[in-house]
C-alpha positions in Angstrom: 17.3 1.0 19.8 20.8 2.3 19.8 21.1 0.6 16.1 18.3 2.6 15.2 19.9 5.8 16.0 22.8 5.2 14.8 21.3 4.5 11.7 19.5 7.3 11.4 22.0 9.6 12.6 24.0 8.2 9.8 21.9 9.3 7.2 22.2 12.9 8.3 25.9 12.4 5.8 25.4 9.4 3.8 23.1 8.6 1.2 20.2 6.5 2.0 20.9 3.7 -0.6 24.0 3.1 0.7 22.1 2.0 3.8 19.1 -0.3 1.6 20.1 -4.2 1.8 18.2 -7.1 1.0 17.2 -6.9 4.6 16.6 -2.8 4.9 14.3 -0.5 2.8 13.4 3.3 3.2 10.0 5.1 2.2 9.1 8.4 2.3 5.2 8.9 2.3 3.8 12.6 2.9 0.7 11.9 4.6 -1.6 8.4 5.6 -3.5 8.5 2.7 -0.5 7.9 0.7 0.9 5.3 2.7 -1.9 3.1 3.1 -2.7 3.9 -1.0 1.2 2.5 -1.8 0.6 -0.8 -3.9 4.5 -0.7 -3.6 5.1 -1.0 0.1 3.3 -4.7 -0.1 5.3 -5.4 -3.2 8.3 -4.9 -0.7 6.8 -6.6 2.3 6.2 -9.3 -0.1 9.6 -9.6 -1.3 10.7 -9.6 2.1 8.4 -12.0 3.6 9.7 -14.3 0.5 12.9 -14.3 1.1 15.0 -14.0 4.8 12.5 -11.0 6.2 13.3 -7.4 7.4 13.0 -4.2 8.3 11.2 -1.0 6.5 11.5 2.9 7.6 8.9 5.3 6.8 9.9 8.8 6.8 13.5 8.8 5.4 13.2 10.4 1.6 15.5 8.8 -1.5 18.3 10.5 -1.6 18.0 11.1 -5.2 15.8 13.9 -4.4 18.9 15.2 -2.2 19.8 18.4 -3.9 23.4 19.5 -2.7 24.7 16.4 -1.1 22.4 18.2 2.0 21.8 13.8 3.2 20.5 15.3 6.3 17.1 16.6 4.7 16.7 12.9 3.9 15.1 12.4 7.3 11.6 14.0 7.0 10.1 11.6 9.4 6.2 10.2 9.8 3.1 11.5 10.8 1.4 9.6 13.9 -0.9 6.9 12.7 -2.5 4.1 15.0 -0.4 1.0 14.7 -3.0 -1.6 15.1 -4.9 0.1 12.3 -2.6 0.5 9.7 -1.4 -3.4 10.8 -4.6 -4.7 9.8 -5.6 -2.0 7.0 -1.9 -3.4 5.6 -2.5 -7.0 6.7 -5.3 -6.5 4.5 -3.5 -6.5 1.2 -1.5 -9.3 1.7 -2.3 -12.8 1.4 -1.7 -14.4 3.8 -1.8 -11.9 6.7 1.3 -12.1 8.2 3.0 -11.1 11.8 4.0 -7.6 10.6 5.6 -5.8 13.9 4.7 -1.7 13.4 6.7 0.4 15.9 7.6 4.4 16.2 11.2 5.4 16.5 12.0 9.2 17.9 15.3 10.5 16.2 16.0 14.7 16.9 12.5 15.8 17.4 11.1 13.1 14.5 8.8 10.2 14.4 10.0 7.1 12.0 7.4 4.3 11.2 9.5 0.8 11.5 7.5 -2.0 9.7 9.3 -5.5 11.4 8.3 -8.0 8.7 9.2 -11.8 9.0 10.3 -14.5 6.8 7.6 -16.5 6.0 8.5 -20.6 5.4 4.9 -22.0 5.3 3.3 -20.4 2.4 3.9 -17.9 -0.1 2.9 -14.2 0.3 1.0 -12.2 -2.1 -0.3 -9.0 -2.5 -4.2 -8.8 -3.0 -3.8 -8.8 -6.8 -1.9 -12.1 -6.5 1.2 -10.8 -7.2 4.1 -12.2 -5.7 7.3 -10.6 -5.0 11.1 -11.7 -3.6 13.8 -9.4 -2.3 16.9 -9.4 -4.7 19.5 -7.6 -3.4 18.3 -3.5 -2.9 14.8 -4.5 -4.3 11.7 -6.4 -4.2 11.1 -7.9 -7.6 8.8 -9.7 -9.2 9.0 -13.3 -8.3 10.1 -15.8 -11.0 8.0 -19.2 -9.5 10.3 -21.4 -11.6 13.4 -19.9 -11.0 13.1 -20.2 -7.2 11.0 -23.0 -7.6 7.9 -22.3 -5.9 
């Protein structure tokens, strides 16, 4: 994961959003309880199910809580969680479940949760309210069904 840690090692000088893509995301959670309580990290997973899939890392703070230009405090990292639990505790919010790959990356002493989420063709995905989201650009909106005609 040489990407990875260039990536990361980037954001020690750069701000994050630079880095956020219609295929890449950051979140910053401080504990479990707050990450598996976020209704917006299925609104993102939505979004990029909907649209060409990617990649969200836990642990890396927005930079607009950067005081200083100091990008390196950015990278707080992410507490140890089991991976096939929080798969299916997230899984669990979505509709449908989906192939969501969860993985821990090790940058300078730090763990980073990577959520792998793929493009889904065969059916819309939702979160558990039945909302339905698309990735545009640097964010997951709301999905417009007759703009993208769904």
């Amino acid at each position: 994961m040489t990407d990875t840690n260039q990536l990361l090692s980037s954001l020690k000088t750069t701000p994050s959003e630079d880095f956020e893509s219609e295929f890449m995301e950051f979140k910053n959670y401080r504990d479990s309880n707050s990450f598996y309580n976020s209704k917006e990290l299925c609104d993102e997973i939505s979004g990029f199910a909907n649209k060409n899939g990617g990649k969200i890392i836990i642990g890396i703070k927005d930079s607009s809580e950067i005081k200083n230009n100091q990008y390196i405090d950015q990278l707080c990292g992410f507490e140890i969680i089991d991976l096939d639990i929080a798969k299916e505790r997230i899984n669990g919010k979505l509709k449908p479940k989906i192939d969501l790959k969860f993985d821990y990356h090790k940058f300078e002493g730090k763990d980073y949760l990577i959520i792998s989420v793929p493009n889904i063709r065969h059916s819309l995905v939702s979160t558990s309210s039945g909302k339905v989201y698309i990735r545009e650009g640097k964010s997951s909106v709301p999905a417009d069904l007759i703009k993208y005609k769904i």
